[in-house]
N, C-alpha and C positions, 0 to 999 in steps of 0.2 A: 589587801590591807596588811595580811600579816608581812608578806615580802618584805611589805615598805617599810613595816616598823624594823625588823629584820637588815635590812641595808642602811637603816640611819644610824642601829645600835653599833654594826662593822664599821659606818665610817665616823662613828664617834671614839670606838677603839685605836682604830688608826690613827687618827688625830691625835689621841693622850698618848700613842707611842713614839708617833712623831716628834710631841711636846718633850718628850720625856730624853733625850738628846739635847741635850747643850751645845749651842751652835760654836763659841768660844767658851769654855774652862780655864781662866783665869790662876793659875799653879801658884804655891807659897816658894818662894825662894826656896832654893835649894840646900839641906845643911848640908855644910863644907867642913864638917869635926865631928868625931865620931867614929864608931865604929873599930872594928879588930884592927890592932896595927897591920901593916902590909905583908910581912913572911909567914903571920897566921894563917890571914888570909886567901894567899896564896897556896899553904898548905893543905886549906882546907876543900878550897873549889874543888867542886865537884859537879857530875849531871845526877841532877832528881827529877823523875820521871813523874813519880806521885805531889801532884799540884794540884792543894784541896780549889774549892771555888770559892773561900774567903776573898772576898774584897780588899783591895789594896785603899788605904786612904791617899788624898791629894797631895798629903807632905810626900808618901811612899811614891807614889808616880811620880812627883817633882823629882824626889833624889835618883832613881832611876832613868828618867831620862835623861838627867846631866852627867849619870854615871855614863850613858852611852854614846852621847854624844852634845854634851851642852856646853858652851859659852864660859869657860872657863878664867878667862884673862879679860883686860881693859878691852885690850885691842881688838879683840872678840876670836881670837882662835879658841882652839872647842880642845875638851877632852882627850880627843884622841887626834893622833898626826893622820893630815891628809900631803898629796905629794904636790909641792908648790901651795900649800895652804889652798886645795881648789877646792874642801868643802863641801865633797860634792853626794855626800851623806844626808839623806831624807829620813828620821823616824817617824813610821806608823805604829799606829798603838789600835789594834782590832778587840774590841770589848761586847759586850754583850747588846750594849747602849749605841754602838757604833764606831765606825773608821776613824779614828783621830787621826792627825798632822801635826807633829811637834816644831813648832815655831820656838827656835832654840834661842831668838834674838829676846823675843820677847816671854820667855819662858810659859808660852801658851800652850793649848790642846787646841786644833782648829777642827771643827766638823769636816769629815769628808762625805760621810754616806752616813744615813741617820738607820741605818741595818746590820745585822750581827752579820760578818762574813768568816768567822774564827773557823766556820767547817771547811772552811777552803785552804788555810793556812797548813792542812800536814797530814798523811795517811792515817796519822796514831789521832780520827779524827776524836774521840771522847776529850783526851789529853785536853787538847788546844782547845773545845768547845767547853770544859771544864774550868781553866786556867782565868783569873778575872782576864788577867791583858794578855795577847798576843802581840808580842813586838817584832815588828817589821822592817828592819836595814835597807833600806832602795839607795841605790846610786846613779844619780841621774847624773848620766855619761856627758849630758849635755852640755854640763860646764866644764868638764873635763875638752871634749871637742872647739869650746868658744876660745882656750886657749891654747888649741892647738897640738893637742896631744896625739899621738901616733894610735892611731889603732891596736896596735901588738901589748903598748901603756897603758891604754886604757882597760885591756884583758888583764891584764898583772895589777894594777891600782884599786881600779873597782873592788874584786872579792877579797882584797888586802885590806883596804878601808874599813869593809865589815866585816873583816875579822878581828880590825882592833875593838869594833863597837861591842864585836860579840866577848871579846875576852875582858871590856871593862863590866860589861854586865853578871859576867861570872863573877869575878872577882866583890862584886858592891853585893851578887846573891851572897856567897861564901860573909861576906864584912857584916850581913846585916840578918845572916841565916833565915833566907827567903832561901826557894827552889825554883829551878831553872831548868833547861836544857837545849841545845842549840838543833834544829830540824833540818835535814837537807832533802828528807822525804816526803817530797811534796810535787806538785803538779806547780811550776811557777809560772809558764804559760794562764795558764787558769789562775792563778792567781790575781798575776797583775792585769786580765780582763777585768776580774772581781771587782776589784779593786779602781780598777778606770785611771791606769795609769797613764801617764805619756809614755811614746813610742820610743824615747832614748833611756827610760827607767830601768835597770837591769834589777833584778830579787834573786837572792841565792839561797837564804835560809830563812826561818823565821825563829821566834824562842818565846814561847810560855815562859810565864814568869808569875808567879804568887808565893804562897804561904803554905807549908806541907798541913 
């Protein structure tokens, strides 16, 4: 008898954890004014390692992910240059609540995994397990390949890509004195199992991101 109450009280915990994941987060526009002018802020970037585990609000995630790679123009080219406009720029966003997907059309957070996987994201595990968001740059070679891209290109393009992602996020940390730091110490293999990525997905780094 006791087991049974015992297994219903676990799978009713599970269940509110479950619930507790927003399958789509619906994001506020992003503001586009604001903040340090650009040589300040440029001045200023820097890596901070110590990222309290204050929560980022919805506005704070919105403007961050368009810093990194959002929807910038009509015509929909994004923030930062990809080669031949391929795009091919994925943000993940690993939180406490779960794996988001930044759907940069529709300025959304889409559920990937309703589980924290931020201990996977970087040797420095406290850090990343600490930080509200783990943000994740994947470049999915794939559309790079659909048109045609050389292999040796797509080696140079891919971790090029997100390094412009990773330099606009420094810059928007530095413009809006949040704390940041770009990770290459990490198991990405395991990562992108983690994660359940597809097989054309390449991950080079990840970067915590919050509030000192």
């Amino acid at each position: 008898m006791k087991k049974s109450i015992l297994l219903t009280v676990l799978c009713g915990v599970l269940a509110v954890s479950a619930a507790a994941a927003e399958k789509v987060i619906k994001l506020p526009a992003p503001e586009k004014t604001g903040g340090k002018p650009f040589n300040q802020a440029l001045s200023e970037r820097k890596t901070i390692r110590n990222i309290s585990a204050k929560p980022l609000s919805e506005q704070e995630l919105s403007n961050l992910l368009y810093a990194a790679a959002g929807v910038s123009r009509a015509d929909g080219k994004l923030t930062i240059p990809t080669a031949r406009n391929v795009q091919d720029i994925v943000l993940y966003a690993a939180t406490k609540d779960g794996l988001y997907r930044y759907d940069s059309a529709k300025n959304e957070l889409i559920l990937e995994q309703p589980r924290d996987i931020r201990e996977f994201c970087g040797f420095q595990v406290k850090m990343h397990t600490t930080a509200p968001v783990v943000l994740i740059p994947v470049s999915d070679s794939s559309k790079m390949k659909a048109m045609k891209f050389p292999e040796d290109r797509i080696a140079v393009y891919a971790p090029m890509h997100i390094g412009f992602a990773v330099q606009n996020v420094y810059l928007h940390a530095a413009s809006g004195d949040f704390a940041t730091v770009v990770c290459g110490a990490l198991d990405t293999k395991k990562l992108a199992e983690e994660m359940k990525l597809p097989a054309d997905s390449l991950v080079y780094v990840t970067m915590p991101f919050g509030k000192e």
